[in-house]
Every structure is written in C-alpha cells, then in structure tokens.
C-alpha positions, 0 to 999 in steps of 0.5 A: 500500500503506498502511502499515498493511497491511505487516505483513500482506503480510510474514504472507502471506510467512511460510507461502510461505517455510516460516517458521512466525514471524518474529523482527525486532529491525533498527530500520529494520526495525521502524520501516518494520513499526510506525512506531518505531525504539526497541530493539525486538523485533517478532514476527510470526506467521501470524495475530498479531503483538506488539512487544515494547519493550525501552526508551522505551515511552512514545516507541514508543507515540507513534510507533507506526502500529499498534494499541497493543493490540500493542505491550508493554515487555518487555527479556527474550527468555526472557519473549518467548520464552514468548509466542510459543510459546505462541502457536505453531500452525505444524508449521514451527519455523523463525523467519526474523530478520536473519542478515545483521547479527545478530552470532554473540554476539547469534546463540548468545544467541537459540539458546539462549533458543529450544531446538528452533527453528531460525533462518533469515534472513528480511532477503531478503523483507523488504528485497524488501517494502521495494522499492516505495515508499508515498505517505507514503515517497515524501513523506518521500523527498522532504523529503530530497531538498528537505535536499539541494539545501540543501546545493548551494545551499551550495556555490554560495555557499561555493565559493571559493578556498582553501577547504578540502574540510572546510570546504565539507563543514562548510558543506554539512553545516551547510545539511542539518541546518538543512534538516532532516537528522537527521545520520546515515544508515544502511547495512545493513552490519556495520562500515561507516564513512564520514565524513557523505559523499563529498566531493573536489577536484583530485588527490584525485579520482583516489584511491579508498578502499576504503570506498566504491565510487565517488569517495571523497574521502581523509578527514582520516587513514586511520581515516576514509579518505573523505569531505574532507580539509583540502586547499584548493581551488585555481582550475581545479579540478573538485570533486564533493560527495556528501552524502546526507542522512536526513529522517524515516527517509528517505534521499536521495543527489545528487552534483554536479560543480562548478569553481572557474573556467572547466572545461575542454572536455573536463570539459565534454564529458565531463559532458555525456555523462555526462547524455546516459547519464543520460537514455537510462537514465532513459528506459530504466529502466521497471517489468519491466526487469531492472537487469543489463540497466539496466547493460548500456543504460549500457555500450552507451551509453557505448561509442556515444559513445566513452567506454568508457574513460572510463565509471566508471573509478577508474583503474589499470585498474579500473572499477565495475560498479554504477551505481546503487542502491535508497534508502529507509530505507537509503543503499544498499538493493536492487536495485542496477542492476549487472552482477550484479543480475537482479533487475527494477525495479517501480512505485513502486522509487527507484533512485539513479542513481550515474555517473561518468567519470573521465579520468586527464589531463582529471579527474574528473566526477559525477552522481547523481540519485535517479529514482522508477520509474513506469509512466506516466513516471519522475520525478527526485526531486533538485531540484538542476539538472544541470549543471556548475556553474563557480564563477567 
C-alpha cells in the first residue's frame, strides 16, 4: 500500500461505517494520513479531503506526502467548520474523530462549533488501517530497531559493578539518541507516564508498578514509579533493560536479560525456555491466526515444559495475560496477542513479542523481540542476539 493511497482506503471506510466525514486532529494520526505531525486538523470526506494547519505551515508543507493543493493554515474550527459543510453531500451527519483521547473540554468545544452533527469515534478503523505495515514503515521500523541494539551494545560495555540502574539507563539512553532516537515515544493513552523505559536489577525485579504491565523497574520516587532507580548493581545479579526507542515516527521495543557474573542454572534454564516459547510462537504466529489463540500456543507451551508457574508471573499470585503487542507509530498499538484479543494477525502486522518468567527464589528473566508477520516466513526485526548475556 503506498502511502499515498491511505487516505483513500480510510474514504472507502467512511460510507461502510455510516460516517458521512471524518474529523482527525491525533498527530500520529495525521502524520501516518499526510506525512506531518504539526497541530493539525485533517478532514476527510467521501470524495475530498483538506488539512487544515493550525501552526508551522511552512514545516507541514515540507513534510507533507500529499498534494499541497490540500493542505491550508487555518487555527479556527468555526472557519473549518464552514468548509466542510459546505462541502457536505452525505444524508449521514455523523463525523467519526478520536473519542478515545479527545478530552470532554476539547469534546463540548467541537459540539458546539458543529450544531446538528453528531460525533462518533472513528480511532477503531483507523488504528485497524494502521495494522499492516508499508515498505517505507517497515524501513523506518527498522532504523529503530538498528537505535536499539545501540543501546545493548551499551550495556555490554557499561555493565559493571556498582553501577547504578540510572546510570546504565543514562548510558543506554545516551547510545539511542546518538543512534538516532528522537527521545520520546508515544502511547495512545490519556495520562500515561513512564520514565524513557523499563529498566531493573536484583530485588527490584520482583516489584511491579502499576504503570506498566510487565517488569517495571521502581523509578527514582513514586511520581515516576518505573523505569531505574539509583540502586547499584551488585555481582550475581540478573538485570533486564527495556528501552524502546522512536526513529522517524517509528517505534521499536527489545528487552534483554543480562548478569553481572556467572547466572545461575536455573536463570539459565529458565531463559532458555523462555526462547524455546519464543520460537514455537514465532513459528506459530502466521497471517489468519487469531492472537487469543497466539496466547493460548504460549500457555500450552509453557505448561509442556513445566513452567506454568513460572510463565509471566509478577508474583503474589498474579500473572499477565498479554504477551505481546502491535508497534508502529505507537509503543503499544493493536492487536495485542492476549487472552482477550480475537482479533487475527495479517501480512505485513509487527507484533512485539513481550515474555517473561519470573521465579520468586531463582529471579527474574526477559525477552522481547519485535517479529514482522509474513506469509512466506516471519522475520525478527531486533538485531540484538538472544541470549543471556553474563557480564563477567
């Protein structure tokens, strides 16, 4: 799908959803429609569409991939307001926006400036659009991911004893940015705060947040409570970092388990079959298949290797019952394998694939790859080898 066509397939959804027009404003999503993440406006009707900049023009029409015919400076919705219904040809007058991070102030507003229409939320075809990756997404995917090794090869050389967790994550961090990291990532959630990623050592490993559903770290005080604190690492310690990176728009996450000395054999078992479980569901997860039933392939696998215990476990009796998620523009977008995602996976989805064991007497071991679905064969995007690491 070229990229040019986006807008296109979306106007295609537009009579089937009942939408007589669309109304978006979310900069990932203007961006992955237009090629800009200026503060924006884009309306899409049936047969046209226009994006309406309301600030830096000049940028947004340097950035964009479609016609610049199309693109306009306009910050007053009352005059946006006027264009689209004049333009208006559909009996239906409901517009579909992104209800799921439009705020009630932003909501009242746009009602009001828009009398006699309804509004409905339009972000579920829209992120469905967004599933399958192009040739140019997967590229800059892939830029990403190149950022990320950049960071493990960090700790390969910064892991030492006595280091604290903030300062191994600093020098991780540091490895992105010059690799290219545009220091922030995004997440399609109101109010979401993380420090730049998990990242945890020792008995840290055993306290999850519930920021984020997946080994967290304890952050440096409890307005941040994720990512490193200043706890030092001590020798025969495993320690897991889980830094995501955004190059050109795009998301990758990795999580690699690392220890500093010799790791014990049953870290080392349990790692290994963590990559066992890995496989068999890099194996399994092909165009068709439901991510419920990638979920469940986990699970079975798990229990056949007598790791049910130990299989995403956070301990005190609770478990995660994700093991993955969809990646692009966002962090965390769908599908998301899980037990409750039915939804199926397709050619050209990127799926991060996010499992753990933990062992609360053994410790705690990781791994997360981010894995391109294809019909011909998957391909593993992350560049960093997986393995345990043992920093001697």
């Amino acid at each position: 799908m070229a990229r040019e066509e986006r807008i296109k397939i979306l106007q295609k959804e537009i009579d089937k959803n009942g939408f007589g027009g669309l109304l978006l404003f979310y900069s990932r999503d203007i961006m992955y429609y237009t090629g800009t993440a200026q503060p924006s406006y884009l309306v899409i009707l049936p047969d046209d569409y226009f994006l309406f900049v309301r600030s830096g023009i000049d940028f947004a029409l340097n950035d964009v991939f479609i016609s610049r015919e199309k693109v306009r400076e306009e910050r007053r919705l009352g005059n946006i307001f006027k264009e689209i219904s004049s333009r208006w040809r559909s009996a239906s007058k409901k517009i579909g926006t992104e209800l799921d991070i439009l705020t009630a102030e932003q909501f009242r507003d746009i009602e009001k400036t828009f009398p006699g229409y309804e509004f409905v939320n339009a972000s579920p075809i829209v992120l469905e659009q967004r599933k399958k990756k192009d040739p140019s997404e997967i590229e800059k995917i892939k830029k990403a991911c190149d950022a990320v090794h950049h960071g493990h090869e960090a700790v390969l050389s910064d892991l030492k004893e006595g280091i604290t967790e903030l300062e191994l994550a600093a020098s991780v961090e540091n490895a992105h940015r010059l690799a290219g990291h545009e220091g922030i990532f995004f997440i399609r959630q109101p109010d979401f705060f993380m420090s730049r990623g998990p990242i945890s050592s020792g008995p840290n490993l055993f306290r999850i947040s519930g920021v984020v559903y997946t080994i967290t770290g304890v952050g440096l005080s409890s307005s941040v409570p994720a990512g490193p604190s200043r706890r030092r690492i001590s020798k025969g310690e495993p320690v897991i970092v889980d830094i995501p990176t955004l190059v050109e728009g795009y998301h990758a996450d990795q999580t690699r388990t690392y220890f500093l000395g010799k790791a014990s054999t049953e870290i080392k078992s349990m790692f290994d079959d963590l990559v066992i479980i890995a496989d068999h569901l890099i194996d399994h997860m092909k165009p068709g298949v439901k991510c419920s039933e990638i979920y469940r392939a986990a699970i079975e696998k798990a229990r056949e290797l007598g790791r049910s215990d130990h299989f995403q476990n956070f301990g005190k009796g609770k478990k995660s019952r994700i093991i993955g998620h969809g990646i692009g523009l966002e962090l965390n977008e769908p599908p998301v394998p899980s037990e409750y995602d039915n939804s199926e996976v397709g050619d050209n989805y990127v799926i991060a694939l996010d499992i753990h064991m933990m062992d609360e007497a053994a410790g705690v071991v990781k791994l997360e790859d981010m894995i391109l679905i294809k019909k011909e064969g998957n391909e593993i995007l992350t560049k960093s080898p997986r393995q345990l690491f043992e920093i001697t």
